[in-house]
Backbone of each chain as ProteinMPNN parsed JSONL, in Angstrom:
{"seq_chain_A": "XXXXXXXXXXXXXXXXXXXXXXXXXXXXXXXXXXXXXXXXXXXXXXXXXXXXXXXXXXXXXXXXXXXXXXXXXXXXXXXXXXXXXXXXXXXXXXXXXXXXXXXXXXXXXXXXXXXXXXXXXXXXXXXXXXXXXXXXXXXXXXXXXXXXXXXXXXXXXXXXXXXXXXXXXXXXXXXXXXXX", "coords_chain_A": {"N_chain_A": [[89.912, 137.002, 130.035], [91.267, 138.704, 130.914], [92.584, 137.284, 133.262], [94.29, 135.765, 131.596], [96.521, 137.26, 130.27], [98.763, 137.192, 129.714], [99.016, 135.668, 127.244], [98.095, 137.505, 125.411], [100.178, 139.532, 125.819], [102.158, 138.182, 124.802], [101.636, 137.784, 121.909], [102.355, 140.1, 121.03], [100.692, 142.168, 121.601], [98.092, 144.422, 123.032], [95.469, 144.988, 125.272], [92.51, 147.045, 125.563], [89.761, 147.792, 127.216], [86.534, 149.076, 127.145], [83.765, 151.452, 127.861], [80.499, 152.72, 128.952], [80.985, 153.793, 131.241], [82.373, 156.343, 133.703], [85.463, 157.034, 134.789], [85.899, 156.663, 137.119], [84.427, 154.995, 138.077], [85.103, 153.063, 136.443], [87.844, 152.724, 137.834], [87.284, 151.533, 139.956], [85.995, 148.939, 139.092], [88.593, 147.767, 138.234], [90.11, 147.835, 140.209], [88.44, 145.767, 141.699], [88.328, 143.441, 140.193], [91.077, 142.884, 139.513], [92.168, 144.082, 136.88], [94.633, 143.746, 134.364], [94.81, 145.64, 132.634], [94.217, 148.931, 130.442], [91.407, 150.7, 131.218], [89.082, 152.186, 129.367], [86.923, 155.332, 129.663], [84.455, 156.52, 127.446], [81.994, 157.938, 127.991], [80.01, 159.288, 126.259], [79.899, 157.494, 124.304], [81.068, 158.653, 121.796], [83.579, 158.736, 120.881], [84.359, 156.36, 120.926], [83.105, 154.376, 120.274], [81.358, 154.378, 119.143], [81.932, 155.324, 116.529], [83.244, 152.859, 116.151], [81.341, 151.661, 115.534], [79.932, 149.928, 117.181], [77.725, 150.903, 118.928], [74.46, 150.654, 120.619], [72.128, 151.963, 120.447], [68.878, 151.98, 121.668], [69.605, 151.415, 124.085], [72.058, 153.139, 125.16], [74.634, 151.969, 125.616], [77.466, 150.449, 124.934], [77.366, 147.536, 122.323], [78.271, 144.361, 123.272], [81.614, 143.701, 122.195], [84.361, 142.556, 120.24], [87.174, 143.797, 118.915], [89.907, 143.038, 116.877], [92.892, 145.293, 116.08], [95.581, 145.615, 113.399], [98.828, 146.468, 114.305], [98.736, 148.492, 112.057], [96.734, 149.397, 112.123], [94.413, 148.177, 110.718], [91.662, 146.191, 110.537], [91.415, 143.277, 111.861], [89.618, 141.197, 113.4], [86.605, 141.016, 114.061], [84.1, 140.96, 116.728], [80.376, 140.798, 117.207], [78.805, 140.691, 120.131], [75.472, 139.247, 121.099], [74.446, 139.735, 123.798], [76.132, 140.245, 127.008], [76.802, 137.314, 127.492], [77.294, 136.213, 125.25], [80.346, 135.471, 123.624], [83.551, 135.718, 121.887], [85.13, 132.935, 121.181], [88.583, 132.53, 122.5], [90.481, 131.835, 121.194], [90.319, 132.031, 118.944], [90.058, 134.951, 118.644], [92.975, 134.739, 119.881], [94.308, 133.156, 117.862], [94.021, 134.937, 115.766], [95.736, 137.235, 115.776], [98.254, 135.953, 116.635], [98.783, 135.161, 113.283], [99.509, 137.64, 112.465], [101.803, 137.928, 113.452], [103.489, 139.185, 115.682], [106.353, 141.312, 117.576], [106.732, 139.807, 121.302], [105.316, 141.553, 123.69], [106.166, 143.46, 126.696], [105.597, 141.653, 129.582], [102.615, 142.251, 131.478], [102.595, 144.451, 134.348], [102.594, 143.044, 137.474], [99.396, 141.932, 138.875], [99.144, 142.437, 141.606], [100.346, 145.095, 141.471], [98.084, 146.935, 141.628], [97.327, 146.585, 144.26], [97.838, 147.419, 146.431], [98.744, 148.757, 149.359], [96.603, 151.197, 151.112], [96.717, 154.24, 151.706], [95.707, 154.744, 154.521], [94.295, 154.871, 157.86], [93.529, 152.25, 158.742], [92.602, 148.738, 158.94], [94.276, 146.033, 156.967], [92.705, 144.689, 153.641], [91.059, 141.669, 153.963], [92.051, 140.959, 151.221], [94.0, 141.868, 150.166], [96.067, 141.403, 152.361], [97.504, 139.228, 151.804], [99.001, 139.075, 149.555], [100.374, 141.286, 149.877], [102.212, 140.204, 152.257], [103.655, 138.735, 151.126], [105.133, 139.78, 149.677], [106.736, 140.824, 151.805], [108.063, 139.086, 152.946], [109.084, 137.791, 150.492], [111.249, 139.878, 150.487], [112.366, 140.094, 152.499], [113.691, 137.818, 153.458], [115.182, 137.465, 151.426], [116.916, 139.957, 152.142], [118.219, 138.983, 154.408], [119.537, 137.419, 153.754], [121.732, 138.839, 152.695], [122.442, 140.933, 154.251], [125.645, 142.154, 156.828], [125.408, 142.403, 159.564], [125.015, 140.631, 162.838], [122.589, 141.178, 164.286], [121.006, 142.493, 163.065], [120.051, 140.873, 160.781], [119.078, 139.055, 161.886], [116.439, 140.239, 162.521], [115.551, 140.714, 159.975], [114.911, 138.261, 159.297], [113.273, 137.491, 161.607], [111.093, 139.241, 160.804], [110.744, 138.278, 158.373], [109.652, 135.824, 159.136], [107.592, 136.582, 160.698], [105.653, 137.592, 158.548], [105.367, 135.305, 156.957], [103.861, 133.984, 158.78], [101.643, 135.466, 158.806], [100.991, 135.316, 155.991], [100.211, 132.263, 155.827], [97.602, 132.364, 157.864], [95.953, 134.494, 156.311], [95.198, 132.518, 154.772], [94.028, 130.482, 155.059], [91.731, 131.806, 156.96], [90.226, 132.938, 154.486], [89.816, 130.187, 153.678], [87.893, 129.212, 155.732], [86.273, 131.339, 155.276], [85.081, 130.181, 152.774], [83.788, 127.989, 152.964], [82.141, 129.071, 154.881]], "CA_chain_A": [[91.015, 137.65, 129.314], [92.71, 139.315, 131.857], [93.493, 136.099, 133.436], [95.055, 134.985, 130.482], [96.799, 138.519, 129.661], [100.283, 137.068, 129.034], [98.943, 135.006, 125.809], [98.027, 138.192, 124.467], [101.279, 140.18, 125.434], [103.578, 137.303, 123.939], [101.35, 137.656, 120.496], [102.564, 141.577, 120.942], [99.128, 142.533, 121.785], [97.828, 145.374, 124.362], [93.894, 144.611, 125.361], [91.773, 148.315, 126.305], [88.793, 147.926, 127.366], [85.812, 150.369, 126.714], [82.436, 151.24, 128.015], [80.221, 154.593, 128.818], [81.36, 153.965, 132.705], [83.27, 157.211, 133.817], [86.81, 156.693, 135.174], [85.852, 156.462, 138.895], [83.558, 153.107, 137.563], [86.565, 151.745, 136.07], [89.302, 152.843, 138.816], [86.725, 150.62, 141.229], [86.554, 147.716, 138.89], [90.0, 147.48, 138.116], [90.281, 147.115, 141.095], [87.62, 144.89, 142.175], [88.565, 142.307, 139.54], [92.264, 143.013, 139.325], [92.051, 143.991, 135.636], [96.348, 144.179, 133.611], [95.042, 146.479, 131.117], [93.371, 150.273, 130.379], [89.877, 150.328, 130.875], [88.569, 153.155, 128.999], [85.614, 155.667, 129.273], [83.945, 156.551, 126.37], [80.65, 158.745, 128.363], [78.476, 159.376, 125.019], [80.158, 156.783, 123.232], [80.886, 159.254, 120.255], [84.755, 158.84, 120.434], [85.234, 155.263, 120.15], [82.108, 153.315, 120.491], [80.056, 154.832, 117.807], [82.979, 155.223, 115.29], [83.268, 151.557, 115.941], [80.051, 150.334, 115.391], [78.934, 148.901, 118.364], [76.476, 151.356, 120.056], [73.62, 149.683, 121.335], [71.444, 153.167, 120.481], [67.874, 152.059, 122.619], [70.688, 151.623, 125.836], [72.732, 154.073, 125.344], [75.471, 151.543, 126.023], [78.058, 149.599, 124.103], [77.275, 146.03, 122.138], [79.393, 143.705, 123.787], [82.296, 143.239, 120.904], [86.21, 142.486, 120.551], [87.975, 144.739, 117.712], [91.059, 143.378, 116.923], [93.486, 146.002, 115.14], [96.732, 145.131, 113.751], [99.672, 147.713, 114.151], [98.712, 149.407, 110.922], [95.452, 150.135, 111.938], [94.074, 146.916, 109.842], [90.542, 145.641, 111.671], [91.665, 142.084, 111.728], [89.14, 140.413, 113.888], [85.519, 141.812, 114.841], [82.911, 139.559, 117.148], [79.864, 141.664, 118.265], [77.839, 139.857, 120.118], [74.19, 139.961, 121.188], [74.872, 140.017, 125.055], [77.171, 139.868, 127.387], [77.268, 136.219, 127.974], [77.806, 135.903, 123.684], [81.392, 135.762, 123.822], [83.843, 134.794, 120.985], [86.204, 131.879, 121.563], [89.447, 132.899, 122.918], [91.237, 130.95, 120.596], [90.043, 132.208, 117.798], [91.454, 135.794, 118.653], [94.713, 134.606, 119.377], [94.482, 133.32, 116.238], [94.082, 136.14, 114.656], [96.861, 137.732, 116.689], [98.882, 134.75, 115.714], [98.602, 135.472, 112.008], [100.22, 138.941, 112.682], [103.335, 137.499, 113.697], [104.021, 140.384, 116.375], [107.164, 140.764, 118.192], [106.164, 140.01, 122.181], [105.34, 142.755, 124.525], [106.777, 143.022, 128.109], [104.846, 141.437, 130.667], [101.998, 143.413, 132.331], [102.637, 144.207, 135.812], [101.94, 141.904, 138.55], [98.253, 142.145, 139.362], [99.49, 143.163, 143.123], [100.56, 146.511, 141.873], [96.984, 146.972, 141.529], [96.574, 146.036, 145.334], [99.108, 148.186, 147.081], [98.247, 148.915, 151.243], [95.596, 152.143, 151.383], [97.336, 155.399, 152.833], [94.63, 154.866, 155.09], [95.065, 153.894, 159.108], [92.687, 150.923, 158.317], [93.593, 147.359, 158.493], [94.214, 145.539, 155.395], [91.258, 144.031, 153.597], [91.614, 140.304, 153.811], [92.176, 140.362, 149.446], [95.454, 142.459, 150.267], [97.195, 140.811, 152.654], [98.435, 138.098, 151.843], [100.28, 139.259, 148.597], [101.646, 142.09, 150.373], [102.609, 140.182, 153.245], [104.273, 137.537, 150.464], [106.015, 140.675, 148.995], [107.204, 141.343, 152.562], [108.333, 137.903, 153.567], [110.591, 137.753, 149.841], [111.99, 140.778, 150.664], [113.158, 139.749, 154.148], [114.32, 136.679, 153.44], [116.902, 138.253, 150.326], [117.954, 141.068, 152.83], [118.535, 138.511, 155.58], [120.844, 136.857, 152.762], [122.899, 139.995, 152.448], [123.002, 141.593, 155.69], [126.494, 141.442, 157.492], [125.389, 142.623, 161.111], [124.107, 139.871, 162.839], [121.672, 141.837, 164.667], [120.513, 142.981, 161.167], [119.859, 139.801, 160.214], [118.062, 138.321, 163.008], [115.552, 141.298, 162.513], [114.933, 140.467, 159.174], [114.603, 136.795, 159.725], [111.471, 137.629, 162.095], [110.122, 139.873, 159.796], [110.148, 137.262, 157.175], [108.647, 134.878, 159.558], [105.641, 137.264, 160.928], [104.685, 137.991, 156.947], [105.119, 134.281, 156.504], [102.4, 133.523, 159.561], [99.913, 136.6, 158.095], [100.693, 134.343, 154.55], [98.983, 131.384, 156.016], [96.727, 132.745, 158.383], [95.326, 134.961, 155.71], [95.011, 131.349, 153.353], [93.44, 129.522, 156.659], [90.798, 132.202, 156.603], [89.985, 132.167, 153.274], [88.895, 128.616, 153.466], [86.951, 129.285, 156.603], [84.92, 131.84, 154.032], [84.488, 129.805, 150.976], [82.951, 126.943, 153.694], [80.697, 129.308, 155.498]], "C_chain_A": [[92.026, 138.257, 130.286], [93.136, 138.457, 132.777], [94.732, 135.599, 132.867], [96.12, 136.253, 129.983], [98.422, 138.506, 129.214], [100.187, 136.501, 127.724], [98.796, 135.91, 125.059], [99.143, 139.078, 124.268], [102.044, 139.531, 124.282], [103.21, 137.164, 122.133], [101.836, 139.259, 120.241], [101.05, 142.217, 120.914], [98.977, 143.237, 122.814], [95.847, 145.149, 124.339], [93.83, 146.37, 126.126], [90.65, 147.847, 126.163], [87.478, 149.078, 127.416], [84.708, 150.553, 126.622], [82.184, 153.057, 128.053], [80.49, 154.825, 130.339], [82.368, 154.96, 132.392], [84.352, 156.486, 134.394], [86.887, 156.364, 136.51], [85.148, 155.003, 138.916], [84.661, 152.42, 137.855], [87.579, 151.417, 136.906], [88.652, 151.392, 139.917], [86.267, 149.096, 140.798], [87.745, 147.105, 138.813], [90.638, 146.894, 139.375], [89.986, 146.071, 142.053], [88.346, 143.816, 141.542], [90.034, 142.309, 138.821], [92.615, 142.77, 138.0], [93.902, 144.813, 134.996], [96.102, 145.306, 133.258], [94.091, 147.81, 131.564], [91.824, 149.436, 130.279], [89.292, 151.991, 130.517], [86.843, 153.911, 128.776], [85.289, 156.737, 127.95], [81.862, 157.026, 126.479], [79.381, 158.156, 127.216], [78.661, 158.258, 124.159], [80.712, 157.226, 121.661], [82.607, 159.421, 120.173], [85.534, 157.569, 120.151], [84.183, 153.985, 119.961], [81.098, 153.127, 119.347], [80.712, 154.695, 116.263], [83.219, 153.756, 114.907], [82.733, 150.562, 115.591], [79.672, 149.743, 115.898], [78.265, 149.295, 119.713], [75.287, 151.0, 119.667], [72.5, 151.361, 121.291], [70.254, 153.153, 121.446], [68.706, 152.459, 124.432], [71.271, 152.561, 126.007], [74.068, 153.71, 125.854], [76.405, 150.902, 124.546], [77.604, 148.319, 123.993], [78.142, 145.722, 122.919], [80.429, 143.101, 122.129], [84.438, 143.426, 121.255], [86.014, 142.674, 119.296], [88.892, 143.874, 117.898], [92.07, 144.359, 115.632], [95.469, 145.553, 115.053], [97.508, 146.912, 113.684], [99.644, 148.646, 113.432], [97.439, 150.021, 110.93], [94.298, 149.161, 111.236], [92.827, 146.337, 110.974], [91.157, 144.102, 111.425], [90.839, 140.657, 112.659], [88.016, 141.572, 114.119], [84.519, 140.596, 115.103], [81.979, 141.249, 117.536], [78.703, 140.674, 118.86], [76.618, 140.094, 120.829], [73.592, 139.943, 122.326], [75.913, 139.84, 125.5], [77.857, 138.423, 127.583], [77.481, 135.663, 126.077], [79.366, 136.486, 123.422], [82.363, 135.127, 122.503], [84.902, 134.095, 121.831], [87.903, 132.62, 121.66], [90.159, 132.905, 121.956], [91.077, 131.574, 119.321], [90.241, 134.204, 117.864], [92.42, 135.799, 119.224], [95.203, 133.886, 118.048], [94.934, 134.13, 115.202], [95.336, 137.104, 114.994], [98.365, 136.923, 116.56], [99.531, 134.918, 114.301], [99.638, 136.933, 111.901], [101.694, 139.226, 112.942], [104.301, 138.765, 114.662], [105.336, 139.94, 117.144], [106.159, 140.708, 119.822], [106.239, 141.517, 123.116], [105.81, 142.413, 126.026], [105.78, 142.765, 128.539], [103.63, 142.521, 130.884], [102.718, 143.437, 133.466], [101.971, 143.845, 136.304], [100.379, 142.535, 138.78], [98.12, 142.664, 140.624], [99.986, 144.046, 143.073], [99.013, 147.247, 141.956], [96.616, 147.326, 143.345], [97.224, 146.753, 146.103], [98.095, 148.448, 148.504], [97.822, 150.567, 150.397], [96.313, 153.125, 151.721], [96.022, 155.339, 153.508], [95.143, 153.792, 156.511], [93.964, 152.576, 159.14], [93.469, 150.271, 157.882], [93.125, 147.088, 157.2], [93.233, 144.85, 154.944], [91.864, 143.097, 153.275], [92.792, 139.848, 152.523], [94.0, 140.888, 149.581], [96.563, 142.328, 150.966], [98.116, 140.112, 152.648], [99.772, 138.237, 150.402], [100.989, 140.716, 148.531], [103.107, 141.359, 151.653], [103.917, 139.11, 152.18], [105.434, 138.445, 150.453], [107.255, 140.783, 150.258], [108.493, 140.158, 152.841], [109.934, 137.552, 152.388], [111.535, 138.54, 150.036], [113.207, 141.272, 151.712], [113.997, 138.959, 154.141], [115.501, 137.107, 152.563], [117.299, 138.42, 151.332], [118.862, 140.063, 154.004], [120.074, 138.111, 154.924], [122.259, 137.54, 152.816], [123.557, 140.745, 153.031], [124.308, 141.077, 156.634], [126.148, 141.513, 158.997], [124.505, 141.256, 161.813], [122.953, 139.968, 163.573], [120.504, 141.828, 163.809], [119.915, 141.875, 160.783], [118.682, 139.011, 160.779], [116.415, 139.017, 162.873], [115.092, 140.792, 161.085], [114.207, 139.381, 159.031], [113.425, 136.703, 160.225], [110.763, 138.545, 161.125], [109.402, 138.933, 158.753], [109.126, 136.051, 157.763], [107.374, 135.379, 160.044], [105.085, 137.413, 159.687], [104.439, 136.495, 156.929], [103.782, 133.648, 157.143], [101.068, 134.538, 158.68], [99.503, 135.595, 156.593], [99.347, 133.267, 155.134], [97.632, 131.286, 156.828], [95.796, 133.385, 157.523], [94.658, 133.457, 154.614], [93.884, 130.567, 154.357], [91.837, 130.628, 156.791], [89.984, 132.443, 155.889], [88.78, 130.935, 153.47], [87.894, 128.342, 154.294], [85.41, 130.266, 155.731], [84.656, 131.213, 153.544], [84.017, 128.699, 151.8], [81.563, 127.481, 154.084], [79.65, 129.892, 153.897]], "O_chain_A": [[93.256, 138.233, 130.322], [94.215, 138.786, 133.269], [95.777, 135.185, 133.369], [96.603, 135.888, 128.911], [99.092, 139.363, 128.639], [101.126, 136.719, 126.958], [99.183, 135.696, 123.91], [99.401, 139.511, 123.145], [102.439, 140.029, 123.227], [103.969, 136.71, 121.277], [101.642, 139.644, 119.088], [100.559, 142.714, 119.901], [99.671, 142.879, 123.766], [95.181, 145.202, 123.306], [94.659, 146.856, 126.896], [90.334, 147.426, 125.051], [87.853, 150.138, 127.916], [84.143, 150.11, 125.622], [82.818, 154.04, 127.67], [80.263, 155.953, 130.777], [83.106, 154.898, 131.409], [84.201, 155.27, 134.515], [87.875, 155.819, 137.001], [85.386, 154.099, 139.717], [85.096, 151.685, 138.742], [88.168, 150.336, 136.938], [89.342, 150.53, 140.461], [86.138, 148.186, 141.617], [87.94, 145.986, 139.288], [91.368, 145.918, 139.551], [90.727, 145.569, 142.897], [89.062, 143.165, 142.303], [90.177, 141.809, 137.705], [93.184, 141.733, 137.658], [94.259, 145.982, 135.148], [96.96, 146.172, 133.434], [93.42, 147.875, 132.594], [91.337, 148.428, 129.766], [89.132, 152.831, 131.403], [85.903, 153.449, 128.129], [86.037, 157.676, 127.675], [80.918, 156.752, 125.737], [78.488, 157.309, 127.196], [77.796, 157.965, 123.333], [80.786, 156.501, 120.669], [82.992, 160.269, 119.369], [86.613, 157.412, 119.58], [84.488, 152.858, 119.57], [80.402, 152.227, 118.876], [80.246, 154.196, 115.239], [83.368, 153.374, 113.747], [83.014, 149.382, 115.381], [78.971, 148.836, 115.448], [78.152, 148.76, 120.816], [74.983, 150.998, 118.474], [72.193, 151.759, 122.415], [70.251, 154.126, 122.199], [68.51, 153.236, 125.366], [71.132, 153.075, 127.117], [74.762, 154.557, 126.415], [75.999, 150.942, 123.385], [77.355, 147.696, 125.025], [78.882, 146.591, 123.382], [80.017, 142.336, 121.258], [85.245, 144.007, 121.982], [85.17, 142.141, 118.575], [89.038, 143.622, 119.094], [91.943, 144.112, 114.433], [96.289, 145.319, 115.941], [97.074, 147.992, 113.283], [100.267, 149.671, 113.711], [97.02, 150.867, 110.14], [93.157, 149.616, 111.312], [93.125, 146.096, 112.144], [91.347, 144.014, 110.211], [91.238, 139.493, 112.653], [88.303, 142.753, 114.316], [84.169, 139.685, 114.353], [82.449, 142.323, 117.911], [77.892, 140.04, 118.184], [76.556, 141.236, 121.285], [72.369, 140.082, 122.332], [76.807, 139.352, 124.809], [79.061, 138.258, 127.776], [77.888, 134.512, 125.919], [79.604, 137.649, 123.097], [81.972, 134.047, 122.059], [85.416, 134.514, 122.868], [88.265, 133.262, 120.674], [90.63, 134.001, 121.653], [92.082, 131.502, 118.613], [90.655, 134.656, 116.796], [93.017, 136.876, 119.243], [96.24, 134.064, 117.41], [95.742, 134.103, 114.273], [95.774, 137.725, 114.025], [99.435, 137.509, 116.394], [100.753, 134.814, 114.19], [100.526, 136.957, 111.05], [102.444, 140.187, 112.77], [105.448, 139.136, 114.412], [105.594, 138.764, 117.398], [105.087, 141.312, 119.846], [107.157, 142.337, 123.101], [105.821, 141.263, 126.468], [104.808, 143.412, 128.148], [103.785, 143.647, 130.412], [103.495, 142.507, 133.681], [100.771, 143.98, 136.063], [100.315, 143.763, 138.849], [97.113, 143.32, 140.891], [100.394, 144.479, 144.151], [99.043, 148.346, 142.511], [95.785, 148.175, 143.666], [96.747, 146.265, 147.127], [96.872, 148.306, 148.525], [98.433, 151.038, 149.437], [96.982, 152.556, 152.584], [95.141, 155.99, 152.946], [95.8, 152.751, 156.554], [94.002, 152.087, 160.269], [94.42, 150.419, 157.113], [92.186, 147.516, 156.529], [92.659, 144.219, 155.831], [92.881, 143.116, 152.581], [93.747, 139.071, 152.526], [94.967, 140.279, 149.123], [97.678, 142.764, 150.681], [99.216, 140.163, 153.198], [100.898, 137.75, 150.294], [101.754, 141.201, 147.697], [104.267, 141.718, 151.856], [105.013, 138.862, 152.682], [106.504, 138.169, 150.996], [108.448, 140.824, 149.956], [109.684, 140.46, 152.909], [111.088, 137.275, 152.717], [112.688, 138.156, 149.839], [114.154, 142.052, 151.813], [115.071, 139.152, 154.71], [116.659, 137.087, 152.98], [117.989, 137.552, 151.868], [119.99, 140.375, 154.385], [121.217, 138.338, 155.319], [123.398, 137.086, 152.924], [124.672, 141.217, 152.811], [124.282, 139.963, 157.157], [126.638, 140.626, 159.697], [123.427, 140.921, 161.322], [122.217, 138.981, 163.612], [119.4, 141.289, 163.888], [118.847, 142.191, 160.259], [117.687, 138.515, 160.25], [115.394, 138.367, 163.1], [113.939, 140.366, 161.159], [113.023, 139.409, 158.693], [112.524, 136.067, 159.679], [109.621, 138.219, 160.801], [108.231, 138.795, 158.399], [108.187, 135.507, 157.182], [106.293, 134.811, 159.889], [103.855, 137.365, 159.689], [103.239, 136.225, 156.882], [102.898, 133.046, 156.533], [99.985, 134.249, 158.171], [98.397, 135.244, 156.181], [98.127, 133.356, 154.993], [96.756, 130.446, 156.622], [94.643, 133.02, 157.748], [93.717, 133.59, 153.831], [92.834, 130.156, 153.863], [90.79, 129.99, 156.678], [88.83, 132.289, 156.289], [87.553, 130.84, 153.427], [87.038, 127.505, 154.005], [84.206, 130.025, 155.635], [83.427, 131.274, 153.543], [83.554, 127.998, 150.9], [80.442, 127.001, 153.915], [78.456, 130.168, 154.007]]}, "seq_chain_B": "XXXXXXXXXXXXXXXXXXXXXXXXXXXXXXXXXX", "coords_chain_B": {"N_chain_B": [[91.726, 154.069, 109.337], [90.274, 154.95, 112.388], [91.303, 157.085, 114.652], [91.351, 157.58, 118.344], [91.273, 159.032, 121.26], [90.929, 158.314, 124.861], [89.943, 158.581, 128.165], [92.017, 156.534, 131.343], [91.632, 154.415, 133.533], [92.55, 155.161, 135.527], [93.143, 158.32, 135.097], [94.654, 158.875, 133.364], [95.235, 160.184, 129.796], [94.953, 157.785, 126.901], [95.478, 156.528, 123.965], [94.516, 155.676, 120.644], [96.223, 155.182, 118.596], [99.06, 155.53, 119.575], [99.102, 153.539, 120.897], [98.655, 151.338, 119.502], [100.979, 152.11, 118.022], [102.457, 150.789, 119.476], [102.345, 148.182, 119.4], [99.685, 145.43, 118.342], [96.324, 145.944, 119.147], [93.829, 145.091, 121.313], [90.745, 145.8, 121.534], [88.235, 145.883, 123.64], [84.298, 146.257, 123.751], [82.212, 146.749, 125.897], [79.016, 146.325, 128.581], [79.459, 147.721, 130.39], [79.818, 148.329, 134.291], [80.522, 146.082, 135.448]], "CA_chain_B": [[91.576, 153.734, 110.792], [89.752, 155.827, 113.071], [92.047, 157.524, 115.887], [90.747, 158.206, 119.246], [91.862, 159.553, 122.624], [89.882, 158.149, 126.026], [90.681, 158.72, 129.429], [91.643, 155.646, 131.516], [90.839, 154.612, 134.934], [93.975, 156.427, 136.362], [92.107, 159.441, 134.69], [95.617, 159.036, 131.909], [94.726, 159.729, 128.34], [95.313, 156.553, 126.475], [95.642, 157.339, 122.274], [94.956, 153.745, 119.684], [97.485, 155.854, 117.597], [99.841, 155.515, 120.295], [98.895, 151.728, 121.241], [99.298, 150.776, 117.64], [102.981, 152.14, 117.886], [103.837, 149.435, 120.39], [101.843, 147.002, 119.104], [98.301, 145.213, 118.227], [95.22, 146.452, 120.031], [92.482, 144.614, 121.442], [89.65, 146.172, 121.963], [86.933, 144.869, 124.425], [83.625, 146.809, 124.519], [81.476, 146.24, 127.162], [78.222, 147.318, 128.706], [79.73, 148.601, 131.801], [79.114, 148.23, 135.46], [80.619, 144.76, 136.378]], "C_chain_B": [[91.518, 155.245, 111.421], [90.764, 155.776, 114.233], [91.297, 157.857, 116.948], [91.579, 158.398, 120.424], [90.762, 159.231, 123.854], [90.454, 157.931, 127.533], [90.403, 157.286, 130.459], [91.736, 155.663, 133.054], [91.879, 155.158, 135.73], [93.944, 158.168, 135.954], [93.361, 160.004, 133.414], [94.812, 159.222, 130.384], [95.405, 158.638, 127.434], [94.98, 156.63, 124.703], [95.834, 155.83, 121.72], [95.96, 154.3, 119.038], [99.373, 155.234, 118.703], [100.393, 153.778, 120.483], [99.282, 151.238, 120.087], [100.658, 150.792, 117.315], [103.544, 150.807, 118.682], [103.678, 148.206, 120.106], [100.589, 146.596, 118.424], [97.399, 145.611, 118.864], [93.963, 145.528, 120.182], [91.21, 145.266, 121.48], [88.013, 145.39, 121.85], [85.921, 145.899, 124.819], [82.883, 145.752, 124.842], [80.164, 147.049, 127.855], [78.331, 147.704, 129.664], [78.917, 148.558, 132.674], [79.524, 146.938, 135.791], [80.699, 144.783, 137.605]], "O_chain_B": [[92.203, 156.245, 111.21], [91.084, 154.709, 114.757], [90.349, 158.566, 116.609], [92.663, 157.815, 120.456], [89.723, 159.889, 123.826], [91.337, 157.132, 127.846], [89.275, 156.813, 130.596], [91.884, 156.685, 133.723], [91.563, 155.64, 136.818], [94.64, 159.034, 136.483], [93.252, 161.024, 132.734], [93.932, 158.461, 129.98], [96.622, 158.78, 127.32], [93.794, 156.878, 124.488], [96.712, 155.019, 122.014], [96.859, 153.462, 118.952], [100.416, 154.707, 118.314], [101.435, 153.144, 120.313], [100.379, 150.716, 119.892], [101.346, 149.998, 116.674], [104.559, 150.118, 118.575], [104.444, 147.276, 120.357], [100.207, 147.533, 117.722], [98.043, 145.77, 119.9], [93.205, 145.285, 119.243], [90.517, 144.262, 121.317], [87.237, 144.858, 121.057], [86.132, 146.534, 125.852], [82.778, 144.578, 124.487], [80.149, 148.276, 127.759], [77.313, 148.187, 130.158], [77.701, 148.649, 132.511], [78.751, 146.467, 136.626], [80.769, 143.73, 138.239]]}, "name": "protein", "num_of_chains": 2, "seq": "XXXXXXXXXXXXXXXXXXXXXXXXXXXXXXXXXXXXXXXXXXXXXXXXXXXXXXXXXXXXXXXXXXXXXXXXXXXXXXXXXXXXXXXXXXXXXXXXXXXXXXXXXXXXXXXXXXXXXXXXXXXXXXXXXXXXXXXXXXXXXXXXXXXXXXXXXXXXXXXXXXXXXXXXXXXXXXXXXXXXXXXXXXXXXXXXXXXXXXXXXXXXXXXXXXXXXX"}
């Protein structure tokens, strides 16, 4: 789903997610698995988990289940299913989302605001360089566009080309991982 | 429809009342810890 997280904006749709993980859980998946949307905690479960009908009382956790609600508050889709790997078909809530005829919602933001450089004097972890260094490289290349000094210019020009080497160097390593 | 308020991983409070104003709502529980 959060792959896919523009099919659900463009149905006017916002996805929250919602477990009994505290907020320091979630801040460290979110960022692990570069998740668009809220991921909400819900501790005891007694403010949205229980009201909802899908605490798991022996665990003390949430069923695994997708709500969907339309704008009015209207349950218009409920799966719960009887683990995590019991999932409903995608398709079948955008369907239902579909049916609703919403206007679209803006975009999420890019998954690389997510990823932003550390205030920390530590180098970049492999996952973060390369779509900062991208960020760096478009950003160089415009300015170079626009700049009248030709000093100015020249300076940007290498800038854009050292992000552009970290680009493929960071892609070149990569593939040296997913071999070994 | 049940209203709730739950704090999200930016430690923001996040309101379905609110979400509902802008739009549809998904909601994905989960048994936490991926």
């Amino acid at each position: 789903m959060a792959r896919e997280y523009g099919q659900y904006t463009r149905r006017g749709a916002q996805i929250a997610a919602v477990s009994v993980d505290p907020p320091e859980v979630n801040a460290a998946m979110v960022e692990k698995l570069v998740l668009p949307f809220s991921v909400l905690a819900d501790p005891g479960g007694e403010r949205a988990i229980k009201p909802f009908g899908v605490w798991h009382a022996e665990r003390a956790i949430a069923r695994p289940a997708i709500v969907v609600l339309a704008p009015d508050g209207r349950e218009v889709f409920r799966y719960v299913g009887a683990d995590f790997m019991d999932r409903p078909d995608d398709g079948d809530v955008l369907a239902a989302l579909e049916a609703l005829a919403l206007p679209a919602l803006p975009e999420p933001p890019a998954p690389i605001a997510h990823l932003g450089p550390r205030p920390s004097p530590r180098a970049f972890a492999l996952e973060t360089l390369a779509p900062y260094m991208r960020g760096v490289q478009l950003a160089m290349s415009a300015l170079a566009e626009r700049l009248r000094d030709a000093w100015d210019r020249e300076q940007a020009r290498r800038t854009a080309a050292v992000a552009e080497r970290y680009v493929k160097a960071q892609a070149a390593t990569r593939t040296l991982r997913e071999r070994a | 429809m049940q209203d709730f308020a739950l704090v999200d991983q930016a430690g923001e409070t996040w309101r379905l009342r609110d979400a509902l104003h802008r739009g549809a709502v998904v909601l994905v529980f989960y048994r936490g810890d991926w």
